[in-house]
NUROTOR-131626 format. One record per residue (C-alpha): residue number from 1; z negated, y negated, x. Coordinates in pm, whole numbers, plus 50000, padded with zeros to 5 digits. Example, Ala and Ser with C-alpha at 12.3 -4.5 7.8 and 13.67 -1.06 7.14 Angstrom:
REM residues 2
+-----+-------+-------+-------+
| seq |    up | north |  east |
+-----+-------+-------+-------+
|   1 | 49220 | 50450 | 51230 |
|   2 | 49286 | 50106 | 51367 |
+-----+-------+-------+-------+
REM end
This chain:
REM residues 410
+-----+-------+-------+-------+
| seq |    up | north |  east |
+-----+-------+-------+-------+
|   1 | 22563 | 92947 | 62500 |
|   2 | 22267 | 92799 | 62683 |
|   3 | 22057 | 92557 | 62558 |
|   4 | 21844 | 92356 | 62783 |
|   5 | 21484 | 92185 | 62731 |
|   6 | 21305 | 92131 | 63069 |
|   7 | 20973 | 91963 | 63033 |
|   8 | 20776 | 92029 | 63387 |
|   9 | 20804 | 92290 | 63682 |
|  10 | 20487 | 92428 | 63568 |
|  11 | 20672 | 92580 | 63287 |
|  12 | 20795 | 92865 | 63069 |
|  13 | 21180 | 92918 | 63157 |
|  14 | 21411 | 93117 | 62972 |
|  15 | 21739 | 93232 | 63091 |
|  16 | 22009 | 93500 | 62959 |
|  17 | 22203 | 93728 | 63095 |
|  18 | 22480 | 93876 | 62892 |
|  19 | 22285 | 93686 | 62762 |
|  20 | 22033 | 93643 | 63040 |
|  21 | 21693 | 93482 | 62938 |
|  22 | 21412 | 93384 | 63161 |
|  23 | 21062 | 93320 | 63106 |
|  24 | 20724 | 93348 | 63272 |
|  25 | 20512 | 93573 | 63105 |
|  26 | 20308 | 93435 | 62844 |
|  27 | 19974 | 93274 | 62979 |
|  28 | 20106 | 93269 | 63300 |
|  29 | 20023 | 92983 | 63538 |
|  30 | 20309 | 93024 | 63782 |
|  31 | 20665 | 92969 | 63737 |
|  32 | 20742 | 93284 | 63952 |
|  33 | 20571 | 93484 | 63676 |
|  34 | 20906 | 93498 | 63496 |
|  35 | 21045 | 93755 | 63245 |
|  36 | 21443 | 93780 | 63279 |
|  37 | 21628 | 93866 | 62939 |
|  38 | 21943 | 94057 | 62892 |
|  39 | 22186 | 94125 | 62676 |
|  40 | 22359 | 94417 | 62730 |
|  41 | 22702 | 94371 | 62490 |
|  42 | 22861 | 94714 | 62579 |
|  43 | 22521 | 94875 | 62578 |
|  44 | 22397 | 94770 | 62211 |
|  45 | 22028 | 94661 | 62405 |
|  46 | 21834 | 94393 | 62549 |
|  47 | 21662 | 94417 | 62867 |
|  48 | 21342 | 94254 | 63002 |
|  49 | 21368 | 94200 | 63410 |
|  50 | 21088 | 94123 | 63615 |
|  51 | 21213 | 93902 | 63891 |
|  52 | 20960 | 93922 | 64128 |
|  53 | 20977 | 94307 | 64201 |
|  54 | 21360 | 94300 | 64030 |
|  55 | 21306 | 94577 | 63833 |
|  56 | 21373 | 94661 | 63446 |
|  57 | 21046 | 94671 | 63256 |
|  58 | 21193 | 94735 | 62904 |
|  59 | 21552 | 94798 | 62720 |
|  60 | 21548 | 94755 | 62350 |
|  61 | 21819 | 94904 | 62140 |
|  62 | 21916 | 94612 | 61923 |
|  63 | 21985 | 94668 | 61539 |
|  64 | 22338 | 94595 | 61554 |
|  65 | 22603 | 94652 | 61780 |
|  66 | 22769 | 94382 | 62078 |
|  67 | 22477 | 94146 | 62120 |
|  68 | 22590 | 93828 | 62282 |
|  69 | 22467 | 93517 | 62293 |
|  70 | 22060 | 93425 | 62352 |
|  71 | 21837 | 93139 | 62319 |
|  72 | 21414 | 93143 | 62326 |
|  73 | 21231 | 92925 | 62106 |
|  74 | 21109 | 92609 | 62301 |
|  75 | 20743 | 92727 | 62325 |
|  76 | 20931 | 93070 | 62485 |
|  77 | 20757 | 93298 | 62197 |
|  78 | 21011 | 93377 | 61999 |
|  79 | 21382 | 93524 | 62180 |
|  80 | 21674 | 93542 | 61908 |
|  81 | 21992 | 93735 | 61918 |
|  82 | 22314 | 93652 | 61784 |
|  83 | 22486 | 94028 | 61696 |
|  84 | 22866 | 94005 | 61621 |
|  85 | 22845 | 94344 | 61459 |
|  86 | 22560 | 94292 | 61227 |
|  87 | 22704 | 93944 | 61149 |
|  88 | 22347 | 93867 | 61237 |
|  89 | 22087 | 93714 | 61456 |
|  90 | 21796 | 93881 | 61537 |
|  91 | 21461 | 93792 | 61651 |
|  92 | 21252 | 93939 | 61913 |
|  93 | 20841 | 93880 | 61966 |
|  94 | 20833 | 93825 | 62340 |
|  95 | 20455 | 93895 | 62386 |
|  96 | 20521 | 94262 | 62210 |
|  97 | 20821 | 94312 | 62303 |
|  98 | 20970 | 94408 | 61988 |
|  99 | 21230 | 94305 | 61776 |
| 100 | 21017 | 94155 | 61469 |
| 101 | 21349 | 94150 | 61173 |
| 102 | 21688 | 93985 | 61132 |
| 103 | 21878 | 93660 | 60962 |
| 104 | 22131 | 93727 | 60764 |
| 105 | 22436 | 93559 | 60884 |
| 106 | 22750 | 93679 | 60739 |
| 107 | 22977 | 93912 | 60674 |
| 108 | 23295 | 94042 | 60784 |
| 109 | 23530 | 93993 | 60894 |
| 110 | 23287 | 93678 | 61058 |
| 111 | 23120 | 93715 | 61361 |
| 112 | 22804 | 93586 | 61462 |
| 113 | 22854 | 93481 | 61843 |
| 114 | 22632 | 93228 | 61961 |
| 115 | 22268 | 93129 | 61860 |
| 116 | 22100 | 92839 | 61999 |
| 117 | 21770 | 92640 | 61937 |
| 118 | 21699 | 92328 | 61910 |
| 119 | 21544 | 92132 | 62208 |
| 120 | 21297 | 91952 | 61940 |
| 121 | 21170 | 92312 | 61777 |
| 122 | 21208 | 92371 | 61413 |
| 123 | 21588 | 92513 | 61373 |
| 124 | 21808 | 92659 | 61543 |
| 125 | 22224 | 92733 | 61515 |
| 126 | 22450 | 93030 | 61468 |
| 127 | 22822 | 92990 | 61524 |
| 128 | 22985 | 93195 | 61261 |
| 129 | 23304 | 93255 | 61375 |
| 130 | 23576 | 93344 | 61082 |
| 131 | 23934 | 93222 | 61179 |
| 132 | 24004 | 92943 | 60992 |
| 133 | 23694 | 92934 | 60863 |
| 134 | 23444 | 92877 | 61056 |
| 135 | 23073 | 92720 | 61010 |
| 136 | 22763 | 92669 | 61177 |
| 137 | 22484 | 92829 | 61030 |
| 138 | 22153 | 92596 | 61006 |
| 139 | 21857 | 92845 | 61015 |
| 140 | 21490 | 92743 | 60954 |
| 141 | 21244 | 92872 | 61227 |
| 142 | 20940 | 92855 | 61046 |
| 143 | 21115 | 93082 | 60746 |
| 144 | 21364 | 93241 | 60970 |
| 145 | 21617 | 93182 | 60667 |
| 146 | 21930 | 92990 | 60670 |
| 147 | 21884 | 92655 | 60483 |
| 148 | 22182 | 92508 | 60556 |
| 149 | 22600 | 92585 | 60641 |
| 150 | 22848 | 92323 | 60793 |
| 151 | 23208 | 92372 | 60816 |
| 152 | 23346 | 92268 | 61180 |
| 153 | 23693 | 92185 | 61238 |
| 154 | 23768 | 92412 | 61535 |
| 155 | 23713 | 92826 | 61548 |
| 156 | 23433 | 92829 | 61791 |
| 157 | 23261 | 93074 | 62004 |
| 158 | 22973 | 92897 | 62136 |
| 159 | 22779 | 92608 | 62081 |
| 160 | 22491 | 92383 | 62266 |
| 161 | 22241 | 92113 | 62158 |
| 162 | 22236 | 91759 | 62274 |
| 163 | 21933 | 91721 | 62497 |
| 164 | 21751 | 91515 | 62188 |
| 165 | 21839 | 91738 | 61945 |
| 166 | 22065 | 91526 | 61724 |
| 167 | 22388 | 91709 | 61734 |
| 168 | 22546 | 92004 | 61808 |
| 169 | 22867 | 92062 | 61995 |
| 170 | 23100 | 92383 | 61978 |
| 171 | 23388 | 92481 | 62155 |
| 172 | 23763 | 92572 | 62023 |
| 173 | 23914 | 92894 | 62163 |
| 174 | 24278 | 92764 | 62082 |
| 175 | 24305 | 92376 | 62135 |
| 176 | 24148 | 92067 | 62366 |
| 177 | 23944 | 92005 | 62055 |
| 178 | 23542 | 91944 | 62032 |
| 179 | 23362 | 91959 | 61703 |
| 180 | 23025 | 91773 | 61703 |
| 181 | 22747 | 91882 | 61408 |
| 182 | 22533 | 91567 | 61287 |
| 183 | 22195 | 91786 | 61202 |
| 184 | 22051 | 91474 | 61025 |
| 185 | 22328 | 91461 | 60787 |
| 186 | 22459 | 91861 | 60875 |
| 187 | 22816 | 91693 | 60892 |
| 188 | 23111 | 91788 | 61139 |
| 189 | 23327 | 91568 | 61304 |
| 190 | 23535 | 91609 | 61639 |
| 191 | 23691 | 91466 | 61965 |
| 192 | 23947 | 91591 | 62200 |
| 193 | 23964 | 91616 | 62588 |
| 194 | 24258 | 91562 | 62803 |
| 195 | 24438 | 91867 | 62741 |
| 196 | 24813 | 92053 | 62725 |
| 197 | 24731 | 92255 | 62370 |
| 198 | 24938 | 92536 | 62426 |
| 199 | 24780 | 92666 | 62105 |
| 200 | 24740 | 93019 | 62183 |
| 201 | 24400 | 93244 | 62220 |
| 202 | 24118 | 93175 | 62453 |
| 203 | 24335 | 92852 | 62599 |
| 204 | 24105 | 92580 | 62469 |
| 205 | 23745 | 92458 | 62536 |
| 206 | 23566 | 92722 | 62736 |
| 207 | 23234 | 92608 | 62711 |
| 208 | 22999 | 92259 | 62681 |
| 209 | 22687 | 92195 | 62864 |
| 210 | 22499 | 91897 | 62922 |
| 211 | 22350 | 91701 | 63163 |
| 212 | 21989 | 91678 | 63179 |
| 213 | 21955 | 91318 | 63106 |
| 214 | 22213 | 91375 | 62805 |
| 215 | 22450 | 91116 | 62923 |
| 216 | 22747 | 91298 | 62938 |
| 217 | 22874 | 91646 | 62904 |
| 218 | 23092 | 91882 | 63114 |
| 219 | 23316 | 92035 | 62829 |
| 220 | 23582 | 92356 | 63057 |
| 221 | 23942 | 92314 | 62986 |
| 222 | 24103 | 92664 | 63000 |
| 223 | 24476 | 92574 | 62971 |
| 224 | 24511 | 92328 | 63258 |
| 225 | 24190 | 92450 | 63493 |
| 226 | 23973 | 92169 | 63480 |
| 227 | 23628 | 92019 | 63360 |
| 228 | 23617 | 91705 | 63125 |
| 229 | 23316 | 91465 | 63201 |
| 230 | 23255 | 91329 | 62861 |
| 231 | 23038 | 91043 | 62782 |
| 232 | 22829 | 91167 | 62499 |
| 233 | 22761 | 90800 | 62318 |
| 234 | 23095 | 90738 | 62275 |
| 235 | 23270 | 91081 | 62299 |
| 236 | 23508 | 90883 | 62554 |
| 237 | 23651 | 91144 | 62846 |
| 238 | 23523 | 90978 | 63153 |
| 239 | 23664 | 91198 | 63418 |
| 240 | 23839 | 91524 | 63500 |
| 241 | 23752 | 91743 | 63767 |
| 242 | 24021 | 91991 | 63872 |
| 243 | 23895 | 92372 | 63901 |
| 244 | 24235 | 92501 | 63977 |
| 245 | 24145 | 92792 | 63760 |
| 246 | 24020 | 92881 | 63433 |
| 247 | 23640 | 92707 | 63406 |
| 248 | 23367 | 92975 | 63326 |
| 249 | 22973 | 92938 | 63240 |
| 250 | 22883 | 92605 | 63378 |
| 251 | 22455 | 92504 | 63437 |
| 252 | 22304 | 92109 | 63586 |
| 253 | 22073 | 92192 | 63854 |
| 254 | 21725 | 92078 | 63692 |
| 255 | 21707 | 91710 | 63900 |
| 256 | 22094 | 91666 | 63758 |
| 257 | 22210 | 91582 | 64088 |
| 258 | 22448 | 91879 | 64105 |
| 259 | 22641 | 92131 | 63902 |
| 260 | 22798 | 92486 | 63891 |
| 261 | 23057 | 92650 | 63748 |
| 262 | 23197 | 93037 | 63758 |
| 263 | 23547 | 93085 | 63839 |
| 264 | 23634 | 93418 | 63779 |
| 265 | 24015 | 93460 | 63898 |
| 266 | 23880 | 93378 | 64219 |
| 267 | 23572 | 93548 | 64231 |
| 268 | 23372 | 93254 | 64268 |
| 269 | 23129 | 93017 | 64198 |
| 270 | 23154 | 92637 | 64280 |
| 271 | 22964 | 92386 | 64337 |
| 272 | 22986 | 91999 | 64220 |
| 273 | 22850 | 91695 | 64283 |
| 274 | 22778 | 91503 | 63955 |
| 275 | 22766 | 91176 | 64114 |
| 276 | 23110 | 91154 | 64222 |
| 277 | 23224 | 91477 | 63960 |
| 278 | 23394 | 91607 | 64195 |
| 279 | 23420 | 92007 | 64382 |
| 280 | 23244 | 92016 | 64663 |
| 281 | 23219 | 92377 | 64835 |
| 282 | 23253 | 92736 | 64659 |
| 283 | 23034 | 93072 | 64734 |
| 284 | 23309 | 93380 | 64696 |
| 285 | 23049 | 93613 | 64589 |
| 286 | 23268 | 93889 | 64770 |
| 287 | 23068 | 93717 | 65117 |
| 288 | 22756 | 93862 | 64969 |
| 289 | 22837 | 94215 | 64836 |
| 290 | 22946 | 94128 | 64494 |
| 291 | 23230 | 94112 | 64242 |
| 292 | 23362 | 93957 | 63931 |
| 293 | 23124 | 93672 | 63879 |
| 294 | 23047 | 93622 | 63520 |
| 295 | 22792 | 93396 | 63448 |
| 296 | 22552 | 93196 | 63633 |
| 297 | 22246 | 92943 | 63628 |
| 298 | 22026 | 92746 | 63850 |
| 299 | 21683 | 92851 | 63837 |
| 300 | 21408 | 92633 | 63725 |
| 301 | 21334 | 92485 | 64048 |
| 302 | 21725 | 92469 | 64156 |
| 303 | 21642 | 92695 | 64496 |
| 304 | 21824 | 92964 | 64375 |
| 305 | 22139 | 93070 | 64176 |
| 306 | 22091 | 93355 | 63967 |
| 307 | 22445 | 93529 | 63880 |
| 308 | 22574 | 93786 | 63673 |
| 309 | 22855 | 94008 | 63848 |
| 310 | 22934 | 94374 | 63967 |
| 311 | 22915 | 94588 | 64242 |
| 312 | 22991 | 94938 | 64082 |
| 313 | 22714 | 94888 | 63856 |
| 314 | 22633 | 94521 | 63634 |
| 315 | 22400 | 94330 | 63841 |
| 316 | 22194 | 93984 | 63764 |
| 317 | 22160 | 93889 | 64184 |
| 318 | 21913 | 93652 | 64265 |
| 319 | 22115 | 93392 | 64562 |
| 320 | 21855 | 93206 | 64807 |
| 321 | 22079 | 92829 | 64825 |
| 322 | 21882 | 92730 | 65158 |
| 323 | 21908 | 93047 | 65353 |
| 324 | 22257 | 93145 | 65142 |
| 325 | 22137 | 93501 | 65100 |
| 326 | 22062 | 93726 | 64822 |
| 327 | 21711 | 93767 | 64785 |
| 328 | 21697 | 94022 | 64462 |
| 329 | 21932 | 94170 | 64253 |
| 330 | 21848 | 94437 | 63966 |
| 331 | 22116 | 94681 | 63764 |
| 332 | 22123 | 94612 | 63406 |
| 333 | 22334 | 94858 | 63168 |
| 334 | 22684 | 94757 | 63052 |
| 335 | 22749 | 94473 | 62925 |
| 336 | 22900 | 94097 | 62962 |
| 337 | 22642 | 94009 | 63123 |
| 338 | 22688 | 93643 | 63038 |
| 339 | 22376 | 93403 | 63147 |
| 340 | 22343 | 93167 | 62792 |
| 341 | 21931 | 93010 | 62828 |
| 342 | 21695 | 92825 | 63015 |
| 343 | 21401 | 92691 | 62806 |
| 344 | 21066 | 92570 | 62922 |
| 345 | 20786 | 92516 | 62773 |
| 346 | 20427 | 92375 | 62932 |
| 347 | 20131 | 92598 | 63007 |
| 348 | 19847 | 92383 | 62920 |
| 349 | 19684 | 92462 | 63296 |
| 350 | 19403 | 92259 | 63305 |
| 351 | 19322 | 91975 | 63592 |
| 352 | 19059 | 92095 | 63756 |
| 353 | 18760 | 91810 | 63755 |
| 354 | 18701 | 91659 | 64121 |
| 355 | 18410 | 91688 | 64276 |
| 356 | 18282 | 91304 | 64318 |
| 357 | 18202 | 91200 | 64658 |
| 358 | 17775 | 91116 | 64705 |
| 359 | 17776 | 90725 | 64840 |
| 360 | 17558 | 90625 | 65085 |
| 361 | 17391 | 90318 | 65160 |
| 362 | 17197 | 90206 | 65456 |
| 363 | 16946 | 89957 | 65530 |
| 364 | 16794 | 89782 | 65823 |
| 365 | 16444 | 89775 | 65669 |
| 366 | 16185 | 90052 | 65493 |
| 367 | 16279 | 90077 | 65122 |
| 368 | 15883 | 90071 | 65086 |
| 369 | 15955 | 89696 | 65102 |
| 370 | 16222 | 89704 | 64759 |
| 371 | 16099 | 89992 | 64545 |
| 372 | 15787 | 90026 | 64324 |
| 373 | 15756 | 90462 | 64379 |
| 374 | 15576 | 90412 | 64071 |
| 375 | 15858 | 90332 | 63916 |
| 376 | 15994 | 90717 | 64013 |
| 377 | 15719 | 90884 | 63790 |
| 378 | 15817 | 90757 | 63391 |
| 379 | 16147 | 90916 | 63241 |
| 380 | 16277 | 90540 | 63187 |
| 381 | 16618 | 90701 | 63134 |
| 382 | 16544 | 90977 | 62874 |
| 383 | 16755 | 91270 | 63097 |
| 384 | 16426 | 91488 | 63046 |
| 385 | 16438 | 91461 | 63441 |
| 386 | 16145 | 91276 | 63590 |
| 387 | 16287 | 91122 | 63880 |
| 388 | 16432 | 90797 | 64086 |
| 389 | 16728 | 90784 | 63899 |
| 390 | 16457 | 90633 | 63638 |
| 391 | 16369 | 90353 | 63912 |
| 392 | 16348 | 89959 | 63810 |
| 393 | 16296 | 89709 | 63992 |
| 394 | 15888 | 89615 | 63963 |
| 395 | 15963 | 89273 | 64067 |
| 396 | 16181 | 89112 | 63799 |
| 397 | 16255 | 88876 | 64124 |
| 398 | 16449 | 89164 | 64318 |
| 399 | 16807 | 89276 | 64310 |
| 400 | 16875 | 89649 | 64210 |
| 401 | 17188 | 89679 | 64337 |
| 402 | 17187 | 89754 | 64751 |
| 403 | 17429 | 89481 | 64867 |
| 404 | 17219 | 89222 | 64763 |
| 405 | 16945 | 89340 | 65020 |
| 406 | 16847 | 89195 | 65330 |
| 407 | 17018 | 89427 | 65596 |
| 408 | 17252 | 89623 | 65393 |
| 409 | 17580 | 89706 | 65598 |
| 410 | 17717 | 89925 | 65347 |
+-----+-------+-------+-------+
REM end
């Protein structure tokens, strides 16, 4: 699942492909700079794109089999990888490009499915998913060991941070149900959506993500093919907005003013106005060459759509939204290729110091008449410069600034 943390468009971004994680390489001072990460779930590897030439610089072999979900440490260092057949997550060194150990998270029959970290640094969360059973795993960054495990009422497959940080909300593969994490407290407790529970696999809560202000949440609805708008204060279901179809990966475009979501039955990806929460157009991703859409996000500066989908081979395709063409797309090997991350994270570029601008003042009459030169030849300032920046007045009797003499127009 993706977790979000925008801080400025002169940023680190992260974003994952099967998962798909982007991020512009370290020291960077662009945001086209970027690094796109993959995981590859039928593949057993991660893959590092470069989305400017959209090529593949690296694949990794992970140390376990099926990785799936993604999520970069906020300061984009650090990429972790939940593995469901390690019941693990492990960590990657993005500078190196090398997987740097792994956390421990349990064993089977569990699954580790999701990872996520948190907005505010520090921790991060792996949903352990053991039917009936089922826990979020609290795992210490600075340690990368797991201090802390909290049942949650629902068996979930993925999981997302509020935007502050406070809480964490997972999905429930089998009912309209939403559990909710206090990480002050590392409690559970849970809400449900507007939904017909047929109770069997894969018809619950598809997926959560939030809006960038944190106000409410779009929380997909498998079973009756529709998002829930859910006011995250009060956990109160706002709105519904009907899909039609079973409601895939879902991203805010970064000024919040609109939203996506994949729907896969009709090969498509649509398009919604968060104002109103309501469907507004639809891009069948057949138009452009493509098929079976998986996953998809906005990039950072919301001018693009970056998708995961097919066309003999897995592709992540780079879509232009102004000139509604497809301006990259790279093969990655097999896999889910399911988009979970965008994280950002500020480059310290420095503001360059502006050159001041000289002033000049003119007068009517000789300056022989105002200024002692005399004055010019002692180091009355103590620069170590001789000059007429050391000039006082001789006459106690005269003005030293220029307005006050006779003729000055400025």
């Amino acid at each position: 699942m993706r977790n979000v943390k925008r801080r400025s468009l002169g940023t680190i971004l992260a974003l994952i492909v099967g998962g798909i994680a982007i991020i512009p390489s370290i020291g960077g001072a662009s945001t086209e700079n970027c690094y796109v990460f993959t995981s590859n779930y039928n593949s057993d590897t991660i893959s590092i794109i470069d989305p400017i030439t959209y090529t593949v610089d690296i694949s990794i072999a992970t140390a376990a089999g099926q990785p799936s979900g993604l999520s970069l440490s906020p300061d984009g260092e650090t990429l972790y990888v939940a593995e469901r057949d390690g019941d693990h997550v492990e960590i990657f060194d993005v500078a190196t490009k090398t997987s740097t150990g792994t956390i421990p998270i349990g064993t089977a029959p569990s699954a580790t499915n999701d990872v996520i970290t948190s907005p505010n640094g520090g921790i991060a969360a792996a949903v352990k998913t053991d039917w009936g059973a089922s826990t979020i795993e609290i795992i210490d960054l600075t340690t990368n060991a797991v201090t802390g495990s909290v049942p949650i009422p629902v068996d979930a497959t993925n999981a997302a941070f509020t935007p502050d940080g406070t809480e964490v909300w997972v999905n429930s593969v089998d009912s309209g149900t939403v559990g909710v994490v206090d990480i002050a407290t590392l409690t559970a407790s849970s809400f449900d959506i507007t939904h017909s529970n047929p109770g069997g696999p894969y018809t619950g809560t598809t997926g959560i993500r939030f809006s960038p202000a944190g106000d409410f949440a779009y929380i997909g609805n498998a079973a009756d093919g529709r998002i829930s708008v859910v006011d995250t204060s009060s956990f109160a279901e706002i709105t519904t907005i009907t899909i039609g179809h079973e409601p895939g990966a879902m991203d805010f475009s970064p000024d919040g003013t609109e939203a996506l979501v994949v729907i896969g039955p009709t090969k498509s990806i649509g398009f919604i106005d968060t104002n109103t929460h309501t469907l507004t157009t639809t891009l069948d991703v057949t138009t452009v060459g493509y098929d079976f859409p998986n996953d998809a996000v906005f990039s950072l500066d919301g001018s693009q759509v970056i998708f995961s989908a097919s066309d003999g081979d897995d592709k992540v395709v780079f879509f232009n939204l102004a000139s509604s063409t497809v301006v990259g797309a790279v093969t990655v090997p097999q896999g889910s290729n399911n988009i979970a991350d965008i994280v950002c994270r500020n480059l310290e570029v420095p503001t360059p110091t502006p050159t001041p601008t000289p002033t000049t003042f003119v007068f009517s009459e000789p300056l022989d008449k105002w200024i002692d030169w005399a004055d010019c030849e002692v180091d009355d300032d103590g620069d170590g410069v001789v000059n007429c920046n050391d000039y006082f007045p001789s006459d106690a009797g005269l003005s030293e600034r220029p307005e006050d003499a006779p003729g000055y127009t400025g």
